[in-house]
PyMOL Python script that loads the backbone (N, CA, C, O; Angstrom):
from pymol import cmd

cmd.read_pdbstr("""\
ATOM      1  N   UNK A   1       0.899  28.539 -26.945  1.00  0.00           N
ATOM      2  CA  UNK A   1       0.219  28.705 -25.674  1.00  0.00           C
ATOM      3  C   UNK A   1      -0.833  27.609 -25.489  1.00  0.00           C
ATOM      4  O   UNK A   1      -1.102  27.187 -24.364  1.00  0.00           O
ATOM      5  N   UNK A   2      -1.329  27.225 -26.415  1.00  0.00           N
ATOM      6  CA  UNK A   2      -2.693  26.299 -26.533  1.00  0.00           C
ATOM      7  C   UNK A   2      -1.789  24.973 -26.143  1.00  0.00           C
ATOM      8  O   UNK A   2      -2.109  24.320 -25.150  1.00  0.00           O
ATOM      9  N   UNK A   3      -0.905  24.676 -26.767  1.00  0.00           N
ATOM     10  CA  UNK A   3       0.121  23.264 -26.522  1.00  0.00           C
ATOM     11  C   UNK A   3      -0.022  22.984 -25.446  1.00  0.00           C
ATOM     12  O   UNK A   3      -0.697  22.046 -25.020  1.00  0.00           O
ATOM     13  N   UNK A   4       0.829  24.053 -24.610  1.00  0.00           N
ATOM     14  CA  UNK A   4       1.428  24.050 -23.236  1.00  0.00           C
ATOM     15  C   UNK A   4       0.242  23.866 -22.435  1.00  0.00           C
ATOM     16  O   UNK A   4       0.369  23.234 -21.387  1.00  0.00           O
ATOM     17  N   UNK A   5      -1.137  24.415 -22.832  1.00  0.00           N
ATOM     18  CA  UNK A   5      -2.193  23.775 -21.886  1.00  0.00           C
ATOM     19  C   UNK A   5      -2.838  22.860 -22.202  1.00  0.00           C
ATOM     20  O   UNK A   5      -3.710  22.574 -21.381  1.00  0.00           O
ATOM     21  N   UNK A   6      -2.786  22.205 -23.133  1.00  0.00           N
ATOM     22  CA  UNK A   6      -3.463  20.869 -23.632  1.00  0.00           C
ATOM     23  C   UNK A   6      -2.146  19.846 -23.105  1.00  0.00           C
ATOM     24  O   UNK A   6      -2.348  18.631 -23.128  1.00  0.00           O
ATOM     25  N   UNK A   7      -1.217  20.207 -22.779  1.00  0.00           N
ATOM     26  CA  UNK A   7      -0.055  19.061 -22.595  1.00  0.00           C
ATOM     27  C   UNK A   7      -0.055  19.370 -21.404  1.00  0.00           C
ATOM     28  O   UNK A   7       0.789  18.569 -21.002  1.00  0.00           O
ATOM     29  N   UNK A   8      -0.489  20.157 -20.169  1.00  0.00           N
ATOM     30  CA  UNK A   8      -0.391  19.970 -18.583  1.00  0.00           C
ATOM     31  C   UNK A   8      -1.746  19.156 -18.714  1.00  0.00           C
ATOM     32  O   UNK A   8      -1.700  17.946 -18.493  1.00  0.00           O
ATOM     33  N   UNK A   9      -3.177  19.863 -19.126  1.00  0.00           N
ATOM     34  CA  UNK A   9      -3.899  19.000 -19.206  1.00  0.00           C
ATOM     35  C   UNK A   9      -3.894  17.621 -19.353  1.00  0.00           C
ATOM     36  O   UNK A   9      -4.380  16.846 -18.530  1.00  0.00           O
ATOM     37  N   UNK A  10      -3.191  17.209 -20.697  1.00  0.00           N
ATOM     38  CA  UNK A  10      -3.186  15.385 -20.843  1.00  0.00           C
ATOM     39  C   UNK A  10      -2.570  14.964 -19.696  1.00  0.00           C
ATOM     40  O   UNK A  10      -3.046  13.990 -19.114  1.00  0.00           O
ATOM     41  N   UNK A  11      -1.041  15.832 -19.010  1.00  0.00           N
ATOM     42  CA  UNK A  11      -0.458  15.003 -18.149  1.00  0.00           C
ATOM     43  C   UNK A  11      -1.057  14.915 -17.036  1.00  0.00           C
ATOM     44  O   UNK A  11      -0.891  13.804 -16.533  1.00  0.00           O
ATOM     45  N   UNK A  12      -2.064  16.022 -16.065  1.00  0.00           N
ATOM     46  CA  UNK A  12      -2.845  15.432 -15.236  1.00  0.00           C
ATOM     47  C   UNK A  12      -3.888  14.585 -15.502  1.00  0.00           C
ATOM     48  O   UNK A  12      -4.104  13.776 -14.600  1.00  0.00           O
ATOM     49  N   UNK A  13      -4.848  14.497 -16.793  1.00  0.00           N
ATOM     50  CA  UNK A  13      -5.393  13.203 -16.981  1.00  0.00           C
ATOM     51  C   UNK A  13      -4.891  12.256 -17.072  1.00  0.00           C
ATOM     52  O   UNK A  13      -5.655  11.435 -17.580  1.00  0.00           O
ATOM     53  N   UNK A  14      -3.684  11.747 -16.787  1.00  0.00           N
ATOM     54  CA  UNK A  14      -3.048  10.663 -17.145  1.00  0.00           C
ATOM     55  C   UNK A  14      -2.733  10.364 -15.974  1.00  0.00           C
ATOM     56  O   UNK A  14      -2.749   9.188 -15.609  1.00  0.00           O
ATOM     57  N   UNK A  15      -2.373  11.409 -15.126  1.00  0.00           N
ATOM     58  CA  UNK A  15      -1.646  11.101 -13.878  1.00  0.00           C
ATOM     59  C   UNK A  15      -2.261   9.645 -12.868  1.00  0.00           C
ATOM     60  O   UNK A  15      -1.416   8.912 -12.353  1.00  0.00           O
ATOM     61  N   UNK A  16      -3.969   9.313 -12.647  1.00  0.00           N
ATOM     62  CA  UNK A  16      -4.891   9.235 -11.999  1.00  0.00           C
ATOM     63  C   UNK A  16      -4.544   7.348 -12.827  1.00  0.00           C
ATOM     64  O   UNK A  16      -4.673   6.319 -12.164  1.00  0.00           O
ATOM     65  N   UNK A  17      -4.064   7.370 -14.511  1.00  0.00           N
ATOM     66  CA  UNK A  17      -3.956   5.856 -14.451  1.00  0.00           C
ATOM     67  C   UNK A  17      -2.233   5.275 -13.806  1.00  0.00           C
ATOM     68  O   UNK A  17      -1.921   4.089 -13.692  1.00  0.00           O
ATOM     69  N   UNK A  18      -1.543   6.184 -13.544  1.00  0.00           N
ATOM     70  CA  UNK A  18      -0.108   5.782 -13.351  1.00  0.00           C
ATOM     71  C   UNK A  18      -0.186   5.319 -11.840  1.00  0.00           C
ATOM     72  O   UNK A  18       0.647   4.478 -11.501  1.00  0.00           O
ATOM     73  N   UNK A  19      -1.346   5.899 -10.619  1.00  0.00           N
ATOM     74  CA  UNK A  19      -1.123   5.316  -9.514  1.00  0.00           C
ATOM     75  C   UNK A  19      -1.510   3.948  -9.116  1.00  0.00           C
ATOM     76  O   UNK A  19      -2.357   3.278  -9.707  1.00  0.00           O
ATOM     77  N   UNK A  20      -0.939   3.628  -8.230  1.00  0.00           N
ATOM     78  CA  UNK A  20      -0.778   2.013  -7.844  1.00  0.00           C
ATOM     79  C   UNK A  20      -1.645   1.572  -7.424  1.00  0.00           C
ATOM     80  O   UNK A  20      -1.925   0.462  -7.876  1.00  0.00           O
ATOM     81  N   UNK A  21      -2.556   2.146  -6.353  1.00  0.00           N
ATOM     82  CA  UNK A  21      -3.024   2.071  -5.035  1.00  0.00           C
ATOM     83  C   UNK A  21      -4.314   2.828  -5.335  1.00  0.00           C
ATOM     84  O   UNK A  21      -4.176   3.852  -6.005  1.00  0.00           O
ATOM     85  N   UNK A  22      -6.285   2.290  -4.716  1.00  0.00           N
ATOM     86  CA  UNK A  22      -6.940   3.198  -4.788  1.00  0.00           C
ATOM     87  C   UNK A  22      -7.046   4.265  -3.745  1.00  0.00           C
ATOM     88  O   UNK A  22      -6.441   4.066  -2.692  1.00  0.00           O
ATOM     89  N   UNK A  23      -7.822   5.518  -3.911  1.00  0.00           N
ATOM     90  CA  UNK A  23      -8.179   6.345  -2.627  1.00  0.00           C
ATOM     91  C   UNK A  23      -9.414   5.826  -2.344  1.00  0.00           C
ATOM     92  O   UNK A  23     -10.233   5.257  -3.064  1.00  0.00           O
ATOM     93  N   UNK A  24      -9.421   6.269  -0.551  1.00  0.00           N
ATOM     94  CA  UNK A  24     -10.368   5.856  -0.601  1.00  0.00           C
ATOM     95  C   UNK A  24     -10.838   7.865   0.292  1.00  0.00           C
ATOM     96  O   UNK A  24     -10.156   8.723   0.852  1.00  0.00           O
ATOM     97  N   UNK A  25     -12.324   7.732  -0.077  1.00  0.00           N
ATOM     98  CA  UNK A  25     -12.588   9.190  -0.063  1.00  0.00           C
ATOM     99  C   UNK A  25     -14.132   9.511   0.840  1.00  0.00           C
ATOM    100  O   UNK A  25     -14.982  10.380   0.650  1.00  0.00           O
ATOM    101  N   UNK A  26     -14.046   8.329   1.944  1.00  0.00           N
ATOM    102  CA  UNK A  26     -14.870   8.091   3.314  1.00  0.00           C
ATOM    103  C   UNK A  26     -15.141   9.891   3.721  1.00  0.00           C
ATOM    104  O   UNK A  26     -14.033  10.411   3.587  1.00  0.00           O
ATOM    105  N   UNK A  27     -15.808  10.593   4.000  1.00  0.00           N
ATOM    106  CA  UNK A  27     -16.097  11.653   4.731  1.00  0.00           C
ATOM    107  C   UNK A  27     -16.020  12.737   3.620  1.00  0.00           C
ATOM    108  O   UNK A  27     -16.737  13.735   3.695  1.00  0.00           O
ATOM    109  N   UNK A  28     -14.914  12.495   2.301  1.00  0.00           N
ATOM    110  CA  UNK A  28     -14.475  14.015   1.766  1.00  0.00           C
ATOM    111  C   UNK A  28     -15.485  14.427   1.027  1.00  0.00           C
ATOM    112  O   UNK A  28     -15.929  15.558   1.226  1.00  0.00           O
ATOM    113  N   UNK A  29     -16.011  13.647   0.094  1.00  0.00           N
ATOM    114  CA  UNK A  29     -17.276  13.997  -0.969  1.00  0.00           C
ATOM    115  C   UNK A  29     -18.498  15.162  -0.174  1.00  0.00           C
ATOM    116  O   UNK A  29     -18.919  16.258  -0.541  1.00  0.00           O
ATOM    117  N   UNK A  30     -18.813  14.236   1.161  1.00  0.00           N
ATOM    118  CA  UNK A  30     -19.961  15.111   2.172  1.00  0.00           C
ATOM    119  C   UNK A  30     -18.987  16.834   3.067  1.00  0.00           C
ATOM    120  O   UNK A  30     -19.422  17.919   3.454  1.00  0.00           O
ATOM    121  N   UNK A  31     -17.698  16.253   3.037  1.00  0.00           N
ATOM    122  CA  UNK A  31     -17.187  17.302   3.362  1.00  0.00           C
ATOM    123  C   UNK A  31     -16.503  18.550   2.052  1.00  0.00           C
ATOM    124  O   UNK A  31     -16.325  19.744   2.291  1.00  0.00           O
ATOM    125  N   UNK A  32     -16.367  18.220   1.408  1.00  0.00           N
ATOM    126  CA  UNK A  32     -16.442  19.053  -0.131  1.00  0.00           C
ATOM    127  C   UNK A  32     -17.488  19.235  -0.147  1.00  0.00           C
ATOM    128  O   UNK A  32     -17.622  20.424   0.142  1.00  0.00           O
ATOM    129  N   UNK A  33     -18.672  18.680  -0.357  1.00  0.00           N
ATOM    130  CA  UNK A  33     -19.620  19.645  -0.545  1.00  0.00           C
ATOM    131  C   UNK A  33     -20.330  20.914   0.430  1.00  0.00           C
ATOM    132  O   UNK A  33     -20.890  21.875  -0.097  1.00  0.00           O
ATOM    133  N   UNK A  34     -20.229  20.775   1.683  1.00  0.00           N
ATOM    134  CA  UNK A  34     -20.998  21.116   2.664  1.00  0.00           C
ATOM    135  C   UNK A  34     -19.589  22.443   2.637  1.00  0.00           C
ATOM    136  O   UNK A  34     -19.766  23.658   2.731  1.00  0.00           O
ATOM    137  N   UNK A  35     -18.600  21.912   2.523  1.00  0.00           N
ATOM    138  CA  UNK A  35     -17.094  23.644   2.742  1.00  0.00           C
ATOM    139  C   UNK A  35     -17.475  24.266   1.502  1.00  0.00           C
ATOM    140  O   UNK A  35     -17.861  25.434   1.539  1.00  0.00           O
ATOM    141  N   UNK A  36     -17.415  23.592   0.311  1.00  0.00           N
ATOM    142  CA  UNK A  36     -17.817  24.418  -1.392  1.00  0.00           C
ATOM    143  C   UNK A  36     -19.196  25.290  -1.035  1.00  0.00           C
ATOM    144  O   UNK A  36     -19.192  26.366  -1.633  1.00  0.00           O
ATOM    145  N   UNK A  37     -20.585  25.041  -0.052  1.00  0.00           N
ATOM    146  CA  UNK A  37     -21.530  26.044  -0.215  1.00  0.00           C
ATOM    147  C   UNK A  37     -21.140  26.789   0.602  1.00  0.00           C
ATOM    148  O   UNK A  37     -21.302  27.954   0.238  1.00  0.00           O
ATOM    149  N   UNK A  38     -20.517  26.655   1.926  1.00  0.00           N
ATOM    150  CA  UNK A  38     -19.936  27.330   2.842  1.00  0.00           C
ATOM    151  C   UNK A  38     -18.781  28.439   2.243  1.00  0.00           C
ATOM    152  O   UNK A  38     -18.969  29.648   2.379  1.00  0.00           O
ATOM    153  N   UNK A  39     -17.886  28.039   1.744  1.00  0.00           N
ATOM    154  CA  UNK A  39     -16.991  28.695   1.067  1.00  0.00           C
ATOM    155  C   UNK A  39     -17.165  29.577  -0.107  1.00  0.00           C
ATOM    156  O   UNK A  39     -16.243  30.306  -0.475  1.00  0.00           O
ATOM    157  N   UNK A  40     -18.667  29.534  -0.900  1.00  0.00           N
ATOM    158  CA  UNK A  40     -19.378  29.975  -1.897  1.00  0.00           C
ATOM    159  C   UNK A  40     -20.140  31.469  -1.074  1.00  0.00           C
ATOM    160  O   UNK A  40     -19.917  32.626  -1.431  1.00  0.00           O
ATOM    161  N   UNK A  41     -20.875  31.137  -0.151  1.00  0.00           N
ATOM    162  CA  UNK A  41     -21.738  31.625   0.532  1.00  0.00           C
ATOM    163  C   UNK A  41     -20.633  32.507   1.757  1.00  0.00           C
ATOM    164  O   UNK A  41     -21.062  32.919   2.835  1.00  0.00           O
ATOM    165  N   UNK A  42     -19.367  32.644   1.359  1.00  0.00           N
ATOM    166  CA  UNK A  42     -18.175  33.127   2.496  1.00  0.00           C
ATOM    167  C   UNK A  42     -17.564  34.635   1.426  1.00  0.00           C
ATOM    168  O   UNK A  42     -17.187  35.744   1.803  1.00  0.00           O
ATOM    169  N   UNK A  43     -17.631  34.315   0.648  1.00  0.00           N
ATOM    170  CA  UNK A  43     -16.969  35.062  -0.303  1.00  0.00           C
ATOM    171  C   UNK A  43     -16.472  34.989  -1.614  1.00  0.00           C
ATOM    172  O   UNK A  43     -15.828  35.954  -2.025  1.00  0.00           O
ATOM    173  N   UNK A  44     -16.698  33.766  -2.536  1.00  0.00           N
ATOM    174  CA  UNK A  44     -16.726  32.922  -3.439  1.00  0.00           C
ATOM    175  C   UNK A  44     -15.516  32.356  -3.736  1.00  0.00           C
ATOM    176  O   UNK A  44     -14.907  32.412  -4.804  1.00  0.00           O
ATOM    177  N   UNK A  45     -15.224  31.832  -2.768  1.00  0.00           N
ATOM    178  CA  UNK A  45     -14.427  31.130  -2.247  1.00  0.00           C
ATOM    179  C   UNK A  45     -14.279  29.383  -1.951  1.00  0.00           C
ATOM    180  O   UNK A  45     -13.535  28.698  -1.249  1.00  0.00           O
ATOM    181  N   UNK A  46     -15.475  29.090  -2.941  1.00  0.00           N
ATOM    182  CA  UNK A  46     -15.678  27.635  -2.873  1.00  0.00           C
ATOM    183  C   UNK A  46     -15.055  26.530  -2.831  1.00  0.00           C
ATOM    184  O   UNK A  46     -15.283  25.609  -2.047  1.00  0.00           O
ATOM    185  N   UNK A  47     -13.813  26.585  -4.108  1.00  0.00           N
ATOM    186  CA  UNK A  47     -12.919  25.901  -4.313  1.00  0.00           C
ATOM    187  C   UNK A  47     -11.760  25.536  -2.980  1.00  0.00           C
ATOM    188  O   UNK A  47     -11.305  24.396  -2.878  1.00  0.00           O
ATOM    189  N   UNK A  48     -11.398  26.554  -2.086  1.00  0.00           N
ATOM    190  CA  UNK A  48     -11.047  26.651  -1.298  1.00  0.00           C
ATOM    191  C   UNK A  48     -11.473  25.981   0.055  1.00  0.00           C
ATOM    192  O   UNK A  48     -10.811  25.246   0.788  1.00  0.00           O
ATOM    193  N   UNK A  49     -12.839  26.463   0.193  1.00  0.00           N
ATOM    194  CA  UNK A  49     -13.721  25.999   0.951  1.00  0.00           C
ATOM    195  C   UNK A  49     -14.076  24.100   0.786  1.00  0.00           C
ATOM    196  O   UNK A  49     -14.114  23.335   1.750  1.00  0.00           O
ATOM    197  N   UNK A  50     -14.265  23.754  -0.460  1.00  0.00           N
ATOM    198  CA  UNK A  50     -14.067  22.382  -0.821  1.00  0.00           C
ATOM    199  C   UNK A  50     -12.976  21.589  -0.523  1.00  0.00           C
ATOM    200  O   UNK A  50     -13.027  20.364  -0.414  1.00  0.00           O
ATOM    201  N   UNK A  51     -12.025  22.250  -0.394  1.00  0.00           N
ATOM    202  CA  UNK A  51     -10.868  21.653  -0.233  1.00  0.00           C
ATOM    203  C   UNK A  51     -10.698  21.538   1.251  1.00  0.00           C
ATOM    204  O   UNK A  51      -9.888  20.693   1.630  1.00  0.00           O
ATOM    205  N   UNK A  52     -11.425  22.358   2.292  1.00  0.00           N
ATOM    206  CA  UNK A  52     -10.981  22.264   2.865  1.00  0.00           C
ATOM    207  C   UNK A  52     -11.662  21.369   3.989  1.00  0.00           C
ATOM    208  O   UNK A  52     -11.209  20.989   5.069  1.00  0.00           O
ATOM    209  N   UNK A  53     -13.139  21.112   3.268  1.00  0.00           N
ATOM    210  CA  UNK A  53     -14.284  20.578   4.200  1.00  0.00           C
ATOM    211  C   UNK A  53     -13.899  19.063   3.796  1.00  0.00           C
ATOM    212  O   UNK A  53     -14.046  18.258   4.715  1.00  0.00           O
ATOM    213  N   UNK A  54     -13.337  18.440   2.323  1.00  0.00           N
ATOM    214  CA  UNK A  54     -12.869  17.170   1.900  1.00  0.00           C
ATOM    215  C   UNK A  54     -11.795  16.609   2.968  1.00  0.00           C
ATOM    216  O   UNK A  54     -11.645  15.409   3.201  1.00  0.00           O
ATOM    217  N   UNK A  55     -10.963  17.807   3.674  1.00  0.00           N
ATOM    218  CA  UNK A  55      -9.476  17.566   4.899  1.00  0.00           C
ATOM    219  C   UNK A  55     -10.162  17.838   6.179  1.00  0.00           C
ATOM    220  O   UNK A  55      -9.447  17.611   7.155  1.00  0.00           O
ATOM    221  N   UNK A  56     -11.281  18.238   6.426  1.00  0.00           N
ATOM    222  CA  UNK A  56     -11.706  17.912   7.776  1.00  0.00           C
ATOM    223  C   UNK A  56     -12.838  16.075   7.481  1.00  0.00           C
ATOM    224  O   UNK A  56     -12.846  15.046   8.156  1.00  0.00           O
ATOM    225  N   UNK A  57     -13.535  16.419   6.315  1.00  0.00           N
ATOM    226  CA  UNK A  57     -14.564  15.499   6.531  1.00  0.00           C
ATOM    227  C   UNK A  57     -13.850  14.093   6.592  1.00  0.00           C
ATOM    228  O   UNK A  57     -14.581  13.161   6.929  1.00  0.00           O
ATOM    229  N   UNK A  58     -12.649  13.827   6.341  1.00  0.00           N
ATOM    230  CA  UNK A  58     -11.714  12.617   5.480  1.00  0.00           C
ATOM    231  C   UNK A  58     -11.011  12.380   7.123  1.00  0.00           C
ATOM    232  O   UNK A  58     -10.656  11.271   7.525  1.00  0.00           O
ATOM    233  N   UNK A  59     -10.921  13.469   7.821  1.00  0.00           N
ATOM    234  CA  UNK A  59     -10.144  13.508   9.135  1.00  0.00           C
ATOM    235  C   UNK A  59     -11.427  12.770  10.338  1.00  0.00           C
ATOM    236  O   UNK A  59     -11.394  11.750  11.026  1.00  0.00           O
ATOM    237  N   UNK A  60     -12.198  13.565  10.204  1.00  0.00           N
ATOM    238  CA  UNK A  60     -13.672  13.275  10.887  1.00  0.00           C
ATOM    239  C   UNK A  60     -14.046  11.548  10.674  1.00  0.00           C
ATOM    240  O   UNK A  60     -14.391  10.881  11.650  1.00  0.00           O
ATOM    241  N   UNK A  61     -13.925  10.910   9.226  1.00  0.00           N
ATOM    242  CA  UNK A  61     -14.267   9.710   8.896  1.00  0.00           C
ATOM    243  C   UNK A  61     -13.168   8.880   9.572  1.00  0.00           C
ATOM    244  O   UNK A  61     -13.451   7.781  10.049  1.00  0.00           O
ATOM    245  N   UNK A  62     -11.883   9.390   9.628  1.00  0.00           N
ATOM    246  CA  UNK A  62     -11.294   8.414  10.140  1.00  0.00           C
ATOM    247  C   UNK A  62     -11.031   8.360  11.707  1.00  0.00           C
ATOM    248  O   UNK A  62     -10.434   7.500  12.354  1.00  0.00           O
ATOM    249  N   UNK A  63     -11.724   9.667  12.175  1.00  0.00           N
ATOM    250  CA  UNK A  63     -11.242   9.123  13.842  1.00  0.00           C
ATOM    251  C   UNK A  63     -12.570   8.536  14.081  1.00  0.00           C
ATOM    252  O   UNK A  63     -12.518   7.936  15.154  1.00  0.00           O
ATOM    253  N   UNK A  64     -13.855   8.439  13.494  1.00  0.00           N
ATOM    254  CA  UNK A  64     -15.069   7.915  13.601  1.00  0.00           C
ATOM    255  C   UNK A  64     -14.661   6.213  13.276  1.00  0.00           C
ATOM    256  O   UNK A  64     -14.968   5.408  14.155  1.00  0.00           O
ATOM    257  N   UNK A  65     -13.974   5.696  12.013  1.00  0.00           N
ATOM    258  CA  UNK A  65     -13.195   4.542  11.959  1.00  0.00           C
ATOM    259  C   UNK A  65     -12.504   4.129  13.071  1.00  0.00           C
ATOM    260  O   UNK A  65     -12.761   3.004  13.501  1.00  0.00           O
ATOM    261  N   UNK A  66     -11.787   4.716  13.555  1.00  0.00           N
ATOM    262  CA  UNK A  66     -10.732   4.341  14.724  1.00  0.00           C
ATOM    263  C   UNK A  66     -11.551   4.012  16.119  1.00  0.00           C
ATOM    264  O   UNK A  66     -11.252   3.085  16.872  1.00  0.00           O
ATOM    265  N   UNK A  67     -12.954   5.204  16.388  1.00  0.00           N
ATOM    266  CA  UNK A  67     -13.648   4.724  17.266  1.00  0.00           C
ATOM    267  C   UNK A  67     -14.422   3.352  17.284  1.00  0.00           C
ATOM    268  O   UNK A  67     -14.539   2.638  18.281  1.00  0.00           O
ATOM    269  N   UNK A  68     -14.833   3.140  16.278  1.00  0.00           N
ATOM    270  CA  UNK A  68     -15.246   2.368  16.347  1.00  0.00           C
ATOM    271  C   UNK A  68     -14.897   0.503  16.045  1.00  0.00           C
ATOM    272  O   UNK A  68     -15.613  -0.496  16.114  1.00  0.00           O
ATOM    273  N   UNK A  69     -13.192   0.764  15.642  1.00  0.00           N
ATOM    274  CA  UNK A  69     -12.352  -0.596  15.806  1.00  0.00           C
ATOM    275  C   UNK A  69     -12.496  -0.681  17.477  1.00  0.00           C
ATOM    276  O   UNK A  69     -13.148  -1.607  17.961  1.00  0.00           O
ATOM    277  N   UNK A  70     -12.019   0.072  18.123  1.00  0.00           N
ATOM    278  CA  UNK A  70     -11.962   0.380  19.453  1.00  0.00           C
ATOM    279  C   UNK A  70     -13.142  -0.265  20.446  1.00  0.00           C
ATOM    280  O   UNK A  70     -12.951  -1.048  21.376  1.00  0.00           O
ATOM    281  N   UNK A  71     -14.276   0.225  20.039  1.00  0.00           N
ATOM    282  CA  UNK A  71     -15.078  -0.247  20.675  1.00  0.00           C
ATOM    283  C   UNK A  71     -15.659  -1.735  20.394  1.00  0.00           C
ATOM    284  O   UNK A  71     -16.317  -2.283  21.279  1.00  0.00           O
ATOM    285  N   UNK A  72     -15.382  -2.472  18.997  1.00  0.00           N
ATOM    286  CA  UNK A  72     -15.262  -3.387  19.088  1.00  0.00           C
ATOM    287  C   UNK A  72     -14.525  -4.646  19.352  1.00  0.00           C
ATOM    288  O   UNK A  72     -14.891  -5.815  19.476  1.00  0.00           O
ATOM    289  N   UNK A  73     -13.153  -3.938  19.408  1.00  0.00           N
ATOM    290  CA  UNK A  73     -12.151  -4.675  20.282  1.00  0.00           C
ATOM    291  C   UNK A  73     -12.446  -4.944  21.493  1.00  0.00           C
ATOM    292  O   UNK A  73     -12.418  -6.102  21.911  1.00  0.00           O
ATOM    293  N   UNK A  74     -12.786  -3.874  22.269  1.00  0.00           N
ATOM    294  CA  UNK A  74     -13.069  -3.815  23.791  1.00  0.00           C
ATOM    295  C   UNK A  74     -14.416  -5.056  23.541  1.00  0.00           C
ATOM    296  O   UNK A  74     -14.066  -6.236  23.522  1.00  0.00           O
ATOM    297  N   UNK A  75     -15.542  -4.803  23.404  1.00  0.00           N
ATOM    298  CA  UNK A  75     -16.202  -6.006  23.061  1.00  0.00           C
ATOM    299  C   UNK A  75     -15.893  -7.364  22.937  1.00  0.00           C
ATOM    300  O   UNK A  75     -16.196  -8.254  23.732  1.00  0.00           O
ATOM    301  N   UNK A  76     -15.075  -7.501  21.558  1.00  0.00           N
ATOM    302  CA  UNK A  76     -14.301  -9.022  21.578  1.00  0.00           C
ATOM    303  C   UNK A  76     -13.550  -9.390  22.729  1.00  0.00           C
ATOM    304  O   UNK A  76     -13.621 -10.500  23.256  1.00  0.00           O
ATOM    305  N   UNK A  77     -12.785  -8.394  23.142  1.00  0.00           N
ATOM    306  CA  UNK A  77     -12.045  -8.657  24.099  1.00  0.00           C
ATOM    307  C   UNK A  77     -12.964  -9.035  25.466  1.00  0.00           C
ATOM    308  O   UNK A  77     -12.475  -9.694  26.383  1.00  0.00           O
ATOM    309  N   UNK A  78     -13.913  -8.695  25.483  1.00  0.00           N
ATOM    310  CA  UNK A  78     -14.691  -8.721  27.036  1.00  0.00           C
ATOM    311  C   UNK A  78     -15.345 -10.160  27.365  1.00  0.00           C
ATOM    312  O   UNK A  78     -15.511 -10.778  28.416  1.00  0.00           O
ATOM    313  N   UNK A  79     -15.725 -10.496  25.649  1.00  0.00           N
ATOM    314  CA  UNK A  79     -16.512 -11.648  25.792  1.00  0.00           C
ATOM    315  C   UNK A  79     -15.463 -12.638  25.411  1.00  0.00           C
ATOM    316  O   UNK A  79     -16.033 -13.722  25.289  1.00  0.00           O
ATOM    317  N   UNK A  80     -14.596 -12.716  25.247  1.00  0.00           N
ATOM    318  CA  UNK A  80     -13.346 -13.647  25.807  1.00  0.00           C
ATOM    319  C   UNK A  80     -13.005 -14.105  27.054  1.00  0.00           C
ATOM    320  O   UNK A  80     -12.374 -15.118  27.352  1.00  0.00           O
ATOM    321  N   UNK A  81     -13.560 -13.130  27.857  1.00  0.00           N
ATOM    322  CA  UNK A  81     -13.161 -13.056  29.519  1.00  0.00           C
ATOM    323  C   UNK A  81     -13.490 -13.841  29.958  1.00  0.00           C
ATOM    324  O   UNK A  81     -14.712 -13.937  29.849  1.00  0.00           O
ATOM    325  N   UNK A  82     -12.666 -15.245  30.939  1.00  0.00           N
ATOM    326  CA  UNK A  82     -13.636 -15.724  31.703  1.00  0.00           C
ATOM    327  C   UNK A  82     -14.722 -15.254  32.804  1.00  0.00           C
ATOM    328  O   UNK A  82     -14.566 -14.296  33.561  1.00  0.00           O
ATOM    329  N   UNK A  83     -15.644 -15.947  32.765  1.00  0.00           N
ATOM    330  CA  UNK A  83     -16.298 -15.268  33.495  1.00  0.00           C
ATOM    331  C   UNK A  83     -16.261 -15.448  35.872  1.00  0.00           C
ATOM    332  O   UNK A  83     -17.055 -15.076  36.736  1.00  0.00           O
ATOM    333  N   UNK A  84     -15.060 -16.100  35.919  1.00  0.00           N
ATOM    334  CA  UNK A  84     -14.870 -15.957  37.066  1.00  0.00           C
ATOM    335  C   UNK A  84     -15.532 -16.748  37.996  1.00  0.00           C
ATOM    336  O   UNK A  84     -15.368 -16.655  39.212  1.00  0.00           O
ATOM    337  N   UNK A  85     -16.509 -17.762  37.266  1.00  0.00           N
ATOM    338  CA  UNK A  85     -17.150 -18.629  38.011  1.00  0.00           C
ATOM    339  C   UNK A  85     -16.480 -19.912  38.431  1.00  0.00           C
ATOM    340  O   UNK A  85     -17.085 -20.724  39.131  1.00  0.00           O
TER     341      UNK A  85
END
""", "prot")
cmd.dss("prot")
cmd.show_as("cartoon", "prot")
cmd.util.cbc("prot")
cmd.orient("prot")
């Protein structure tokens, strides 16, 4: 019994050097924490709650990203414009 959990154990510690690519984790850290007291303070339910404030806060960071390519496009783009004189 001890095997079988020391050997899922090693294989998820291991898992984290086999990927290719980093994460990147913009919004989730502030959103894990803020769902984990929420989710603690809900019914002790933290873990849950962490998980779930990391998938809004990570969602939140990136349409806040997207706004703001946006608005600097529109920018670049404006002062490109001739100005019609």
């Amino acid at each position: 019994m001890k095997s079988a959990i020391f050997a899922a154990a090693l294989a998820l510690a291991l898992v984290p050097l086999a990927a290719p690519s980093s994460a990147e984790a913009k919004g989730c850290l502030k959103g894990a924490l803020v769902g984990g007291v929420a989710g603690h303070y809900a019914g002790h339910h933290g873990v849950l709650g962490a998980i779930g404030g990391c998938a809004v806060g990570h969602h939140m960071a990136n349409e806040k990203n997207k706004e703001g390519e946006a608005t600097s496009d529109r920018a670049q783009h404006s002062a490109n414009q001739p100005n019609g004189d």
